[in-house]
C-alpha positions as a Markdown table, in Angstrom:
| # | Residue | x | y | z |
|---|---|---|---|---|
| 1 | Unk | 51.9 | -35.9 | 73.7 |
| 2 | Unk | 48.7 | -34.4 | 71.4 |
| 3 | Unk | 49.9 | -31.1 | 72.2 |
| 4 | Unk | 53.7 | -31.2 | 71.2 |
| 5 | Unk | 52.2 | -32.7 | 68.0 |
| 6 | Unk | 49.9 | -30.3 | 67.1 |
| 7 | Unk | 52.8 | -27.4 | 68.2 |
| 8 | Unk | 54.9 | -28.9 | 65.9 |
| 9 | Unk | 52.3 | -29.0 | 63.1 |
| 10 | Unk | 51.0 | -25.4 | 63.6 |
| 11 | Unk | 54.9 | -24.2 | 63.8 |
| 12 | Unk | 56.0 | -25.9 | 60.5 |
| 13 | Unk | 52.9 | -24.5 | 59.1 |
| 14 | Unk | 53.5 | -21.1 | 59.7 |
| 15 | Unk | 57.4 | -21.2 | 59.3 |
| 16 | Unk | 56.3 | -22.7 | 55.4 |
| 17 | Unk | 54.5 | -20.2 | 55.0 |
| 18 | Unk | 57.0 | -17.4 | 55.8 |
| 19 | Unk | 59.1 | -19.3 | 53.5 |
| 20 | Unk | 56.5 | -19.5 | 50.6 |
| 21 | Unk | 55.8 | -15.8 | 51.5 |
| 22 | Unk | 59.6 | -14.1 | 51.2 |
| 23 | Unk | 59.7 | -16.4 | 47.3 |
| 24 | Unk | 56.9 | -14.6 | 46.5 |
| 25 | Unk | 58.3 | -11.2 | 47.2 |
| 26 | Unk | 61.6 | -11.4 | 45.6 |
| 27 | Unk | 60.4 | -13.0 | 42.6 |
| 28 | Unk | 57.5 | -10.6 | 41.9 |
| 29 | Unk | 57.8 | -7.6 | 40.0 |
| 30 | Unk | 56.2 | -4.1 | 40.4 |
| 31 | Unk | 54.5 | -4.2 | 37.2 |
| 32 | Unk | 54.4 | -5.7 | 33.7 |
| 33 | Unk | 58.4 | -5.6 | 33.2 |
| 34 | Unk | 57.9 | -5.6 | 29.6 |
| 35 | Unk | 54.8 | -2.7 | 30.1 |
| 36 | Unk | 57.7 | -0.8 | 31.7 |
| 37 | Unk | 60.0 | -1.0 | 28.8 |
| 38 | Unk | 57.2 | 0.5 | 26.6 |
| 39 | Unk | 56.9 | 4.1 | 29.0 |
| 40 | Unk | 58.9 | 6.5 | 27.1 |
| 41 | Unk | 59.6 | 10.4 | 27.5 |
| 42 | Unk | 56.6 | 12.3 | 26.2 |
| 43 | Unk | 53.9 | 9.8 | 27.0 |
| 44 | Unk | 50.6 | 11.3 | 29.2 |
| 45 | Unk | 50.0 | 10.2 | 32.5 |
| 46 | Unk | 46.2 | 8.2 | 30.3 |
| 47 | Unk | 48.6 | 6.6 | 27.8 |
| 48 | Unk | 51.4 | 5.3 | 31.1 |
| 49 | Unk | 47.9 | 3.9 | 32.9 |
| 50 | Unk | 47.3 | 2.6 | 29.6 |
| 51 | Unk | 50.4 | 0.3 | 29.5 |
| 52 | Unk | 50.9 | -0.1 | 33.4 |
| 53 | Unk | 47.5 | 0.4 | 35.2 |
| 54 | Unk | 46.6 | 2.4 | 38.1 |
| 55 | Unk | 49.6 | 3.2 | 40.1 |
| 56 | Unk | 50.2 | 2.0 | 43.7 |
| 57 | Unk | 50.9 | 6.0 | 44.9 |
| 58 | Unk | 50.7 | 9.1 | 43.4 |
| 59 | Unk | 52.9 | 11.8 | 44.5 |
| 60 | Unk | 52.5 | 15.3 | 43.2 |
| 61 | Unk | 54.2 | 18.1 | 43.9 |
| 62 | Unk | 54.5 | 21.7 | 42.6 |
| 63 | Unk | 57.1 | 20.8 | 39.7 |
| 64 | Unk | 56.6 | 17.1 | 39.0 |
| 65 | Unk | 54.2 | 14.1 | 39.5 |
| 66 | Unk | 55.4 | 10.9 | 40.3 |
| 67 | Unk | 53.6 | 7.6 | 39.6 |
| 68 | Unk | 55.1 | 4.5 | 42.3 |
| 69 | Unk | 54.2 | 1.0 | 41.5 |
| 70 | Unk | 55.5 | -1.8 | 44.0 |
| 71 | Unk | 57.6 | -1.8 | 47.3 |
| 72 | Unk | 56.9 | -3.5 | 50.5 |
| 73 | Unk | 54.0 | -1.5 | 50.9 |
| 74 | Unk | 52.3 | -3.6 | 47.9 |
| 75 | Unk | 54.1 | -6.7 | 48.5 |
| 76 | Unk | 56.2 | -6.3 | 45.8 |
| 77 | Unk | 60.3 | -6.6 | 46.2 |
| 78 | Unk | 60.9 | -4.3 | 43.2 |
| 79 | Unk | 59.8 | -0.5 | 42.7 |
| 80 | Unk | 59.0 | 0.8 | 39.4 |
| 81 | Unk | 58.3 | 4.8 | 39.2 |
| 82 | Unk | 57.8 | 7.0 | 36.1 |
| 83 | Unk | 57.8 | 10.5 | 36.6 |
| 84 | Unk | 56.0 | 13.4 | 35.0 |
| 85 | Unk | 56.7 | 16.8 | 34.6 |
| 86 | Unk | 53.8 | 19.5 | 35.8 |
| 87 | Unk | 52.3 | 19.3 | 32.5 |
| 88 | Unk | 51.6 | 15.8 | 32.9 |
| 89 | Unk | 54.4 | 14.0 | 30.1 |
| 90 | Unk | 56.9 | 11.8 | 31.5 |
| 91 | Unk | 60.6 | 13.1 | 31.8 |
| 92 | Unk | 62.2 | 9.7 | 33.0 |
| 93 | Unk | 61.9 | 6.4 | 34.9 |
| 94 | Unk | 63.3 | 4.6 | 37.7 |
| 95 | Unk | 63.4 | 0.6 | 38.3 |
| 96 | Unk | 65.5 | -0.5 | 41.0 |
| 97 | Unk | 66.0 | -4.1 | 39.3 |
């Protein structure tokens, strides 16, 4: 009888925290929303650290730099990127909402 008890407890335990868990991911965003509204075109990749932090990835490639902040990766149910052009000043910006 203990054990179907204790079962029961460590089951309800675990499901609430799967619960409390997939809240957290859908309600938590990248980055500072508002810190994203602030990246413009023309910024630096300092002044985008600046406003956002340190970025979750970094992806450069011959033409373009791209800064990722969020996913599933980093617990996070948004992605936020900003993306640079080989000279280091950003061209756009991506936020899946």
């Amino acid at each position: 009888m203990m054990r179907k008890a204790t079962a029961k407890i460590v089951i309800l335990t675990l499901a609430l925290g799967c619960v409390v868990w997939f809240i957290f991911l859908l309600t938590s965003e990248a980055t500072s929303e508002s810190g994203f509204e602030l990246v413009s075109k023309g910024m630096t990749e300092a002044q985008v650290r600046g406003i956002l932090g340190v970025p979750h990835g970094v992806r450069r490639d011959p033409d373009k730099i791209t800064y990722a902040y969020g996913g599933f990766t980093h617990f996070r149910w948004c992605t936020m990127e900003v993306f640079f052009d080989k000279t280091g000043l950003v061209v756009s910006k991506f936020h899946d909402h």
